[in-house]
C-alpha positions in Angstrom: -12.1 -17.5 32.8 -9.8 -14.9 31.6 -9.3 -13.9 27.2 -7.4 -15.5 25.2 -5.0 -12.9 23.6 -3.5 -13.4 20.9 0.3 -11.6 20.6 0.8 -9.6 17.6 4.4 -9.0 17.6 4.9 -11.9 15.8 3.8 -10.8 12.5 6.0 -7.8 12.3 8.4 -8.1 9.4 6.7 -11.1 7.5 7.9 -10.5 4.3 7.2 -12.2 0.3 7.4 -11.1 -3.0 5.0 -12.0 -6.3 6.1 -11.0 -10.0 4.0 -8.5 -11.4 3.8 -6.8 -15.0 1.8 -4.6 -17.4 1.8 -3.3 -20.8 1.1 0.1 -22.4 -2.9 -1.0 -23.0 -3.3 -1.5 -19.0 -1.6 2.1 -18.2 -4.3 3.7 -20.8 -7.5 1.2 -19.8 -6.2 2.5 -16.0 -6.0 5.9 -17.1 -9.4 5.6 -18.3 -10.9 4.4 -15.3 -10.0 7.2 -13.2 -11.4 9.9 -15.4 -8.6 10.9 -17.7 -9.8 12.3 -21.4 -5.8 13.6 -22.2 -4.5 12.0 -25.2 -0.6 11.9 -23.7 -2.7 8.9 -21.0 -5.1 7.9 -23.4 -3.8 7.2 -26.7 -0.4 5.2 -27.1 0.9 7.4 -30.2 0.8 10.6 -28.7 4.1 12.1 -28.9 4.3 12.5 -24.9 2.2 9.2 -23.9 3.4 8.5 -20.6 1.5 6.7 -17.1 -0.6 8.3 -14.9 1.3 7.9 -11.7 -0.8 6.6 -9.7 -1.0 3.5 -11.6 0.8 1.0 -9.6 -1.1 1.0 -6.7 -3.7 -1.8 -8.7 -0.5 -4.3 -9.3 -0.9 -6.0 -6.1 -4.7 -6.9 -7.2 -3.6 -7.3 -11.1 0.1 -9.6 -10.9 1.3 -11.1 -14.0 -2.6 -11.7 -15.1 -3.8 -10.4 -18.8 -6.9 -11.3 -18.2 -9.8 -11.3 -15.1 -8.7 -12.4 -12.0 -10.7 -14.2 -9.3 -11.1 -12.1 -5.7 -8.7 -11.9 -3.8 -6.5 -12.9 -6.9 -3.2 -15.1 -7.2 -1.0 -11.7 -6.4 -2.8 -10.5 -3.5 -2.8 -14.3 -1.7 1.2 -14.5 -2.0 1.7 -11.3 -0.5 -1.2 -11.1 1.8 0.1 -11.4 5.3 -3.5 -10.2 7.5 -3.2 -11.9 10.9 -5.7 -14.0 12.0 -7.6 -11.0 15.0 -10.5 -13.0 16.5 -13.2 -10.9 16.1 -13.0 -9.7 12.5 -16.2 -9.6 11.2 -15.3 -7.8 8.2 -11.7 -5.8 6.0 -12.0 -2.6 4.6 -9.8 -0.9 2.7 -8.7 2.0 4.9 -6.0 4.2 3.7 -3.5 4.5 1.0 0.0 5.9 0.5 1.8 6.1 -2.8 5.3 7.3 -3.5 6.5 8.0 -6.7 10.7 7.3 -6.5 11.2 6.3 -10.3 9.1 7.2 -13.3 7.8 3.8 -14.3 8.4 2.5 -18.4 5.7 2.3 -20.8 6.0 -1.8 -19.8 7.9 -4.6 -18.0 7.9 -7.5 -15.5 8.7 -6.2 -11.8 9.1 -7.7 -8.6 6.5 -6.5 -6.1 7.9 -7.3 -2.5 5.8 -6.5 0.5 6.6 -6.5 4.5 3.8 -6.1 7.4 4.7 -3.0 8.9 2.7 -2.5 11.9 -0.7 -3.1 13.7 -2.8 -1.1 16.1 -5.9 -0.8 17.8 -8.0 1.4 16.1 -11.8 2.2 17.4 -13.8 -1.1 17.5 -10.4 -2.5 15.0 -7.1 -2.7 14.1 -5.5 -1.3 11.7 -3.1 -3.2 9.7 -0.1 -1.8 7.8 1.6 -3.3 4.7 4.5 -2.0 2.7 5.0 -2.8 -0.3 8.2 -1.8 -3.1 8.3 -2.2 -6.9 11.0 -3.2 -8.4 13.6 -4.6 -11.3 17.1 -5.3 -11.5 17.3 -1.3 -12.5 15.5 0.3 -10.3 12.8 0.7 -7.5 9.7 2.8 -8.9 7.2 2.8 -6.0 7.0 2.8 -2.5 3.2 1.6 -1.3 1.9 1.8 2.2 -1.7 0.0 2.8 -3.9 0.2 5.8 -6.4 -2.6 6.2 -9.1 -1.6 8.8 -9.9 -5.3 10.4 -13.8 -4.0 11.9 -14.2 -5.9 15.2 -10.6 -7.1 15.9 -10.0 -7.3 19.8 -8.3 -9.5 22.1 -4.7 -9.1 20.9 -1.6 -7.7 22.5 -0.2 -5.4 22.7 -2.2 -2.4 21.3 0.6 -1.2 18.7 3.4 -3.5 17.2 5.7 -1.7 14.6 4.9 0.8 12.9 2.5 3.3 11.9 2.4 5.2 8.7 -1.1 6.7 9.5 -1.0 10.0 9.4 -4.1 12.9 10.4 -3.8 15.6 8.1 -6.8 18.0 8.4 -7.2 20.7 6.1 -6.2 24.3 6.8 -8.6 26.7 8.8 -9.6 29.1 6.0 -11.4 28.4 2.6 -10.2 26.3 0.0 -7.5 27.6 -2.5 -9.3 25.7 -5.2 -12.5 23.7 -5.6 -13.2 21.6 -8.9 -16.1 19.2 -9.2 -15.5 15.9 -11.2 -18.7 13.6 -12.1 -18.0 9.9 -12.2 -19.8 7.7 -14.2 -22.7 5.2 -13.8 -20.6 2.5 -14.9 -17.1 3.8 -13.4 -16.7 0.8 -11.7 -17.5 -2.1 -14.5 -14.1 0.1 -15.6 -12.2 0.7 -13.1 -12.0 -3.1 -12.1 -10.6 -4.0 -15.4 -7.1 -2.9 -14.0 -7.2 -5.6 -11.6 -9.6 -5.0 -8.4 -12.6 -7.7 -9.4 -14.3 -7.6 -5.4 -17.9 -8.2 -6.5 -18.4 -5.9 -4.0 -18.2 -3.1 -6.5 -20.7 -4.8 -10.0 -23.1 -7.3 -8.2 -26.1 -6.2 -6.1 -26.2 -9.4 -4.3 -22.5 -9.0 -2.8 -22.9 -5.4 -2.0 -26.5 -6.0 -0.1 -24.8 -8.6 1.9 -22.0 -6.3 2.9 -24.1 -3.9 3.8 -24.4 -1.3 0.9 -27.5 -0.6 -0.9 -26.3 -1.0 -4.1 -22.1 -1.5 -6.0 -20.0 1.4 -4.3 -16.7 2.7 -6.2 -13.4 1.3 -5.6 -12.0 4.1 -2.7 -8.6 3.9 -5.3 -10.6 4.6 -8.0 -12.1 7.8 -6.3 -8.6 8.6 -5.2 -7.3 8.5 -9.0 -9.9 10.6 -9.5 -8.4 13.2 -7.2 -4.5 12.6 -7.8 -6.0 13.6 -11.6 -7.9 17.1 -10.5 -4.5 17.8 -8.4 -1.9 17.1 -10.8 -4.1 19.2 -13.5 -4.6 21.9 -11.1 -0.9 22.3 -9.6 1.2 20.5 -11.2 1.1 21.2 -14.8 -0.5 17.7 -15.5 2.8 16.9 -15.8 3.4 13.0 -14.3 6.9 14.0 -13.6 6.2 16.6 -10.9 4.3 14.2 -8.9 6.0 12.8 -6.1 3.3 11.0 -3.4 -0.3 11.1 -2.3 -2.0 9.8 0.9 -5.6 9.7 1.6 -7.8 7.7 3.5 -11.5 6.3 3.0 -13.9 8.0 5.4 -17.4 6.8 3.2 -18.2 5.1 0.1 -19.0 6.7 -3.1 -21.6 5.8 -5.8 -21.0 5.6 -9.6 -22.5 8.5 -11.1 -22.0 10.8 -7.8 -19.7 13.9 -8.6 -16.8 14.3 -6.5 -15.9 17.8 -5.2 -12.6 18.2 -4.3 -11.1 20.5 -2.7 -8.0 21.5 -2.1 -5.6 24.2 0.0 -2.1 25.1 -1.3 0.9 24.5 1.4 4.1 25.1 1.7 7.2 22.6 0.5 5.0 22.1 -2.5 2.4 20.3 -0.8 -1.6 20.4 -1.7 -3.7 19.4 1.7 -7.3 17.9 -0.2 -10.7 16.6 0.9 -13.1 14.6 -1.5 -16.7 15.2 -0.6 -19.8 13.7 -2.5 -21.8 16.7 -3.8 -25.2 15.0 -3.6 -25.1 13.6 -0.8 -22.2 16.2 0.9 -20.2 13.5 3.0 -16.9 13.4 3.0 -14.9 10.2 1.8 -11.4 10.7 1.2 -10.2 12.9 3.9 -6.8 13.3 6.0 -5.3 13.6 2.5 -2.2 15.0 0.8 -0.2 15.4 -2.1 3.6 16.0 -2.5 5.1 18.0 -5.8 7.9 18.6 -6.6 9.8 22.1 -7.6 8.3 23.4 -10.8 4.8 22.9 -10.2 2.3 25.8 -9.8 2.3 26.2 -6.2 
């Protein structure tokens, strides 16, 4: 008897949009949770208080919500658009890109629209591709593409529908420009998933054993905050304005309390190629990784 394949072209272009929203006490409790100590992300008087701009890539788990959210929350069902792969035994989170196209406000109610973009055989998977805009009835502040790594998808056709923002982006063949070690804390995630992300996954024992980990692991985009931060410090004047995009993807998991060594190799048109390895354990977890400045930075 022959498969059952099931077509994937189908889902290309499947579109909806969710309201979304934050205030100035969610862009600090963020800014917190990805390491930041500077008052100008920390402190909402400081005369140059501003976002970190990495921020928006937790709306899609947060919404309109100002309080905790159930997992996946009301946000990420109305735009979730994962087609049904026999086989899927199990979603990780498996890259990220983030591009900056106007500085967000202190505050405000947006319209978060996202598309399915493209899906392709990857491994023993598929990878899934999801676009995703921010926007008012001003502007459009942030472009978002997510890969969702389906482990154990088969049986669908064709291999690749759409499109692929996945990018490999190894880094240079010569030492690192710069290396800077950053330690996260024991509790970094019972933080970090106050901006939105609540997957048990990453605070009870019981959920993270039956996933397979030992223990909680970080969120990967709390680990990649953790390295927009070091990069923007290090190049770009910590100034929010002079970041333009980032793009990494999650090769392990990381620990709270395991210190992050990143490091990273200066290229041209302003970009910084970066790898985050965990120091105790040296493995590498964010890797094929990159982040665009703009003129003015250190580079």
């Amino acid at each position: 008897m022959s498969k059952q394949l099931t077509p994937i072209s189908e889902h290309i272009g499947k579109t909806s949009s969710t309201k979304v929203s934050y205030n100035t006490r969610d862009l600090i409790l963020y800014a917190i949770g990805i390491g930041c100590d500077e008052l100008k992300y920390v402190y909402e008087n400081d005369s140059e208080f501003t976002s970190f701009p990495t921020y928006p890539i937790v709306l899609n788990f947060k919404g309109t919500a100002n309080s905790v959210v159930g997992f996946p929350s009301d946000a990420m069902l109305a735009t979730g658009h994962l087609p049904p792969l026999s086989g899927t035994r199990v979603i990780l989170d498996g890259e990220r890109y983030l591009e900056v196209i106007t500085p967000l406000p202190a505050e405000g109610d947006f319209t978060l629209k996202s598309t399915l973009v493209g899906i392709s055989k990857r491994g023993q998977g598929a990878l899934v591709e999801t676009e995703t805009v921010i926007y008012d009835d001003k502007f459009t502040y942030v472009k978002i593409v997510s890969g969702a790594f389906l482990v154990g998808a088969k049986d669908f056709v064709p291999d690749k529908a759409g499109t692929s923002h996945s990018l490999n982006v190894p880094p240079p063949n010569r030492p690192p420009d710069a290396v800077e070690e950053v330690r996260t804390l024991p509790n970094q995630a019972h933080i970090y998933r106050l901006s939105g992300d609540y997957n048990p996954l990453h605070i009870d024992p019981s959920m993270a054993q039956a996933s397979g980990f030992k223990k909680p692991i970080l969120h990967g985009l709390c680990t990649l905050g953790h390295a927009a931060h070091v990069i923007l410090r290090k190049y770009g004047n910590n100034d929010p304005v002079l970041f333009k995009s980032i793009r990494g993807r999650f090769a392990k998991p990381v620990e709270p309390g395991e210190t992050l060594v990143v490091s990273m190799w200066k290229e041209e048109g302003n970009k910084v190629i970066f790898e985050v390895k965990v120091k105790e354990r040296n493995v590498v977890v964010v890797n094929n990784s990159v982040v665009q400045l703009k003129a003015n930075s250190r580079l």
